[in-house]
Structure formats: structure tokens, C-alpha cells
C-alpha positions as CSV (number, residue, x, y, z in Angstrom):
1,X,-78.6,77.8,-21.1
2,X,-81.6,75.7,-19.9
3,X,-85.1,76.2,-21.7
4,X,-87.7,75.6,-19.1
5,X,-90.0,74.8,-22.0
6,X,-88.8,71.2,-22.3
7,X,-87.7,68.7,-20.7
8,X,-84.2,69.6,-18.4
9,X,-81.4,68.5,-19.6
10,X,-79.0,66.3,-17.0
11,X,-75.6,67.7,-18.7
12,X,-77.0,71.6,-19.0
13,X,-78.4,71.8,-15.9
14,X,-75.4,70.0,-14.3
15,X,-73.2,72.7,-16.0
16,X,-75.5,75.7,-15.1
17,X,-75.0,74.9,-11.5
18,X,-71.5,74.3,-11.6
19,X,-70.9,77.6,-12.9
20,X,-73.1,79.2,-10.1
21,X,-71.7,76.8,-7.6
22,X,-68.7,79.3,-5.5
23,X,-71.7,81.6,-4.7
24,X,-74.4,79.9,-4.5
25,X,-75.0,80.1,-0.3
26,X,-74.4,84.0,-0.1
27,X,-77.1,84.3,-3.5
28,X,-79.9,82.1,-1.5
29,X,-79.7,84.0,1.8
30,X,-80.0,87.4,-0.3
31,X,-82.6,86.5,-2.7
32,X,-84.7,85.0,0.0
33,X,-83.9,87.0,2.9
34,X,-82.9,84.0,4.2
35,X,-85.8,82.4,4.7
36,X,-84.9,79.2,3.3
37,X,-83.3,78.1,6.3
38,X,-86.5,78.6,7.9
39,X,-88.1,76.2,5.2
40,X,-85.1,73.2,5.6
41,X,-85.8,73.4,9.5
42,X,-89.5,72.8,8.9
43,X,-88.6,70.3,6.4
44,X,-86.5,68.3,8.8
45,X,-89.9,68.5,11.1
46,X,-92.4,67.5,8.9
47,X,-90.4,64.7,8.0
48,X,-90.5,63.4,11.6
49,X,-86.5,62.5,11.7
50,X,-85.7,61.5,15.1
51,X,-82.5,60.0,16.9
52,X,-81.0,56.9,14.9
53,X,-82.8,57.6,11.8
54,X,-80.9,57.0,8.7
55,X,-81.6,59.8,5.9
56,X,-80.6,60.3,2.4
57,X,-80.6,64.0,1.3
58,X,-80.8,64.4,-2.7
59,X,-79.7,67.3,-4.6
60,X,-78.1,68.1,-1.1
61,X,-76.1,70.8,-2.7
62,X,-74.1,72.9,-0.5
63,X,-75.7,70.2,2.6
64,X,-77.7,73.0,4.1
65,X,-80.7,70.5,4.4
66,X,-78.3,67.8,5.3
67,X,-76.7,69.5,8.2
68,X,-80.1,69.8,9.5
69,X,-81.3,66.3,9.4
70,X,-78.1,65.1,11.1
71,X,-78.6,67.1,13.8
72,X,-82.4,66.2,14.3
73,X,-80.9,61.9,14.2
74,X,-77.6,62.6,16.5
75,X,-74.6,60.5,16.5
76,X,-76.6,57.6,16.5
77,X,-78.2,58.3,13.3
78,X,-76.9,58.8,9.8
79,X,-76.9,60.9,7.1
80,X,-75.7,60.8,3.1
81,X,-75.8,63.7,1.0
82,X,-75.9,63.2,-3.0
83,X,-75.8,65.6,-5.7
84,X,-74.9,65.2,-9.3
85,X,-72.9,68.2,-9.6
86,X,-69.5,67.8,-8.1
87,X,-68.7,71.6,-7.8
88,X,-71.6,72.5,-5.4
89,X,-70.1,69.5,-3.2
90,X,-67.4,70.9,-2.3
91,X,-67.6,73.3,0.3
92,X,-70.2,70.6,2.3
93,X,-68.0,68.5,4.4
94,X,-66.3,72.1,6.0
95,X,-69.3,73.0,6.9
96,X,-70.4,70.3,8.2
97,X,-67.6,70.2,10.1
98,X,-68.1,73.5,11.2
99,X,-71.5,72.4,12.6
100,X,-70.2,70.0,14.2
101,X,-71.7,66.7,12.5
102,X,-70.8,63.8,10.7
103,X,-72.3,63.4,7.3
104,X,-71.2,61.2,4.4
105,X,-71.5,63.1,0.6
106,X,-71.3,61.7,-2.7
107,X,-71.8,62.5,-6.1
108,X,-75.1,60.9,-7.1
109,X,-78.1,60.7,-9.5
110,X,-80.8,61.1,-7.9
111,X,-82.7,59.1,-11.3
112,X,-80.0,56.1,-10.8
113,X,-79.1,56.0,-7.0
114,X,-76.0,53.7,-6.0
115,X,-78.2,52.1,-3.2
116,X,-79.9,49.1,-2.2
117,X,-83.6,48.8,-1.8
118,X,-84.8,49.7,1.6
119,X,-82.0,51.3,3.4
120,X,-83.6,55.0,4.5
121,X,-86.0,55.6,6.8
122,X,-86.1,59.1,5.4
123,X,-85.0,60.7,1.7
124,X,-85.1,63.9,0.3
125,X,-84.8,66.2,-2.2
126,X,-85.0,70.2,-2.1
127,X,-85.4,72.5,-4.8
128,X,-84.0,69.7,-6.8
129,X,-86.8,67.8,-8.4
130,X,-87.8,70.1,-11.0
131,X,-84.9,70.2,-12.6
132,X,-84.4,66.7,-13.0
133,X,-84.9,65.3,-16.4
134,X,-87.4,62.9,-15.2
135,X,-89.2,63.6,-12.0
136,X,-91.6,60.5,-11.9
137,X,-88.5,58.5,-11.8
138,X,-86.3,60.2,-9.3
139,X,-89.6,59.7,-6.7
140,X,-89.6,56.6,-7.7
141,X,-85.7,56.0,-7.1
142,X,-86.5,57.4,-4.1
143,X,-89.0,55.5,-2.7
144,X,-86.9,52.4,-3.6
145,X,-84.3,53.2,-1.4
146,X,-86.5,53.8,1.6
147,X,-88.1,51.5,3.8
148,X,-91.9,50.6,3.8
149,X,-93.7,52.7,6.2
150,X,-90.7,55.3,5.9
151,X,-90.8,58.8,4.1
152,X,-89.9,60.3,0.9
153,X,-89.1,64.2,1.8
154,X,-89.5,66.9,-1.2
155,X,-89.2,70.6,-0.7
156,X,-90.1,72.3,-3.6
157,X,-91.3,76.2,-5.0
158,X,-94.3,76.4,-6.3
159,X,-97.1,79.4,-7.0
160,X,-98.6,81.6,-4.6
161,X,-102.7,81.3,-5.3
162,X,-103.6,84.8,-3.2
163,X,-104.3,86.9,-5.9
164,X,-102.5,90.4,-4.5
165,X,-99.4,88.4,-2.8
166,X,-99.2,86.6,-6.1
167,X,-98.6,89.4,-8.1
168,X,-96.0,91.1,-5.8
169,X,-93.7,87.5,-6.1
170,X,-94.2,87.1,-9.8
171,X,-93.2,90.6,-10.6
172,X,-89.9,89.9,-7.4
173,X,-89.2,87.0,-9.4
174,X,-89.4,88.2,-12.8
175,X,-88.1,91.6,-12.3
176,X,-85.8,91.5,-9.5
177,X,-84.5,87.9,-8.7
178,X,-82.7,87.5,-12.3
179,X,-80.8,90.6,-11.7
180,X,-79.7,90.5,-8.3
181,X,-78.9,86.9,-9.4
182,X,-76.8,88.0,-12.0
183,X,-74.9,90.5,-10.0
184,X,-73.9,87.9,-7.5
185,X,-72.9,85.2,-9.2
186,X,-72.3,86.8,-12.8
187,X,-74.9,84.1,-14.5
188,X,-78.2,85.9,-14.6
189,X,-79.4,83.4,-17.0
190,X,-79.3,80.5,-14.9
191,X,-81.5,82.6,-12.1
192,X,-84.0,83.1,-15.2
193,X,-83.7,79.5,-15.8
194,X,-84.7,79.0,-12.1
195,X,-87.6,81.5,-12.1
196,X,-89.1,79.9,-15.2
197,X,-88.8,76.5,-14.0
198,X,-90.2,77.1,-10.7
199,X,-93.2,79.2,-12.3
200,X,-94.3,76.1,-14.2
201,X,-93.3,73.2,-12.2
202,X,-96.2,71.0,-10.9
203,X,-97.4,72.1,-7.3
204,X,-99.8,71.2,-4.4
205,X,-102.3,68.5,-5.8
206,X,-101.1,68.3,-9.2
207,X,-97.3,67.2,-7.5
208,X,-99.5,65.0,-4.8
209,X,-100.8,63.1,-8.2
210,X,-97.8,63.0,-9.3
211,X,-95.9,61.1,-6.2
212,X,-98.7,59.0,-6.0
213,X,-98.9,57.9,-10.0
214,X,-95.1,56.4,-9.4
215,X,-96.5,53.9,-7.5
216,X,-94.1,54.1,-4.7
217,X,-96.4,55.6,-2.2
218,X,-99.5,55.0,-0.1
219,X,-100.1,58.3,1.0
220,X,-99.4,61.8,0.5
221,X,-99.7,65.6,1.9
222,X,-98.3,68.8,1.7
223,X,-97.8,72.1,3.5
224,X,-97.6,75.4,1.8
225,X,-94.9,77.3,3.2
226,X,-94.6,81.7,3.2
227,X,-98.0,81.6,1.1
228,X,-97.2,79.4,-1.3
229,X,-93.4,80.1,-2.7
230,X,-92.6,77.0,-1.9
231,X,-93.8,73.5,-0.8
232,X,-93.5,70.5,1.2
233,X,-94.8,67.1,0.0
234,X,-94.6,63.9,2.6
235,X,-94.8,60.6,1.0
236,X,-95.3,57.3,2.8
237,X,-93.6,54.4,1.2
238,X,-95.6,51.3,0.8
């Protein structure tokens, strides 16, 4: 399994995922009460999509977060959707489908992305980029494909800072969320891979000084989301 002491590694985290993949929906909404649709719709917000925008979604996943943008740029706009692990593809064009959108997915790096400079008004990546073997790179990968003056979207957890609330999440996440984990999708390890990572993963200003040491950006601020589990980060692309 993963060791959130180092470095991730592309091939072991692309495996971890694959093997969580079939029910990795129904273990979201349960371990966050489903809240995390709450956090995608804000995302879309804070990202200021609008009608004809076009929008690439990293580490789209099961295109939860896709599925939302598409339906804040309409027909007129598009919208790709990219992960590296085919198996947690699979079930997003039904339900996008289902929602009644159009949305293009393909299996992507988000450190190596097939395209062209400029392209996106908007790209983003949630819950994806600290699990990526090289984070500076990926922000910078995605500030290349997007347009100057357009935004680089991340959505990210991070760690409460109010001391009570604090200690009631890390004893959730370190107690409960492996476990319940576990019982839904049989791989309990991976959800204490994705506790550990989360735990120590650059957030608020250190991950601001990180998006703005790639060079990509000319500005940058974040909003804490449900007291600090998790975080968004806007980027403006020079």
C-alpha cells in the first residue's frame, strides 16, 4: 500500500484506487455525510464558470465535480474529464447521462496533459493533488493548458485549526473513517492511506505558496470549507 511518508507513487496509488473504484460514490456520501457535494457545488462557484466556458476537470474520478461544471457552462460550453485511473472512469459517462449533460472523459495525467497550451478557461482538480507524485508540476500542467486571465480550480482537505473541532475530526478520521472505509469497500488500507495523506498535505498559505512558486500564477486565494476539512484554492493564470 501507499506510505504517506514519501513521495506518492503514480503506479501504487493508481492501483489503490482501482481496487476501491466499484464503491467509491456510496463510501464518499457515508464517510462525509454527503457533504462533498455541497463542497463540488461551491467549487463550481468559486470558480466563476459561466455559460460557454470551456473546463478541464482533473482527477475527475467518478465526474461528480464534472457534472457540475457542465451544468454551470450549458450546451454552449464544454467540459473534459481526466483521470489516470481507468477503473474509476467507468461508471462517469452513465451518469452523466443520467444528469442529462454532455461531457467528454479521458484517461489522463494530470503531470503530462495531452493538451495544447491555452485551451481552458477553467481547470481543476479535487481531492487529487496530494496524491500526485509531483504537485508543483501538475499546477503547473495545469496552468499551461489554461488561458491567461483564466483559473486553475483545486479542491483539497486540509486541517481544521479550532482547537476543540480539531480534535473531534482527527480522532473521526483516525478512529472511525479507516474502518467504515474498510467495511465498504473491503480496503481499509487505502482509507488510512487517505487519512494520512490528507493530515500532512500542504494547506491554506503553505498550498497558496506553493501555487504561486510554479510560476504559473499571478494571484491566489482560498476558502476554508466546514471549518477547515477541506479547501478551495483559486489561481489566476498569467
Amino acid at each position: 500500500m501507499p506510505n504517506a511518508d514519501s513521495r506518492p507513487d503514480a503506479e501504487r496509488i493508481r492501483s489503490m484506487f482501482g481496487a476501491i473504484a466499484g464503491r467509491y460514490d456510496l463510501a464518499n456520501t457515508l464517510l462525509s455525510g454527503g457533504v462533498h457535494h455541497l463542497w463540488r457545488r461551491k467549487a463550481v462557484r468559486y470558480s466563476g464558470a459561466k455559460s460557454g466556458d470551456k473546463v478541464l476537470d482533473c482527477a475527475t474520478g467518478t465526474g461528480d465535480l464534472a457534472i457540475e461544471y457542465a451544468r454551470a457552462v450549458g450546451p454552449t460550453g464544454t467540459v473534459i474529464g481526466t483521470d489516470f485511473c481507468p477503473e474509476m472512469l467507468e461508471p462517469a459517462p452513465a451518469k452523466a447521462a443520467a444528469s442529462d449533460v454532455t461531457i467528454e472523459f479521458a484517461e489522463a495525467d494530470v503531470t503530462d496533459l495531452p493538451y495544447e497550451s491555452d485551451r481552458f478557461d477553467i481547470a481543476s482538480i479535487s481531492f487529487g493533488i496530494r496524491n500526485v507524485s509531483d504537485p508543483a508540476k501538475g499546477l503547473s500542467e495545469l496552468a499551461r493548458v489554461t488561458r491567461s486571465g483564466g483559473v486553475v480550480l483545486v479542491l483539497e482537505f486540509g486541517q481544521p485549526t479550532t482547537p476543540g473541532f480539531r480534535n473531534v475530526y482527527n480522532w473521526y478520521s483516525n478512529a472511525v473513517l479507516p474502518r467504515l472505509g474498510g467495511l465498504v469497500t473491503g480496503k481499509g488500507w487505502a482509507y488510512r492511506y487517505l487519512q494520512d495523506s490528507s493530515s500532512k498535505f500542504p494547506c491554506r498559505n503553505e498550498f497558496v505558496d506553493m501555487m504561486l512558486g510554479t510560476d504559473g500564477f499571478e494571484d491566489v486565494t482560498f476558502e476554508t470549507l466546514t471549518g477547515g476539512i477541506a479547501y478551495l484554492y483559486r489561481g489566476v493564470v498569467r
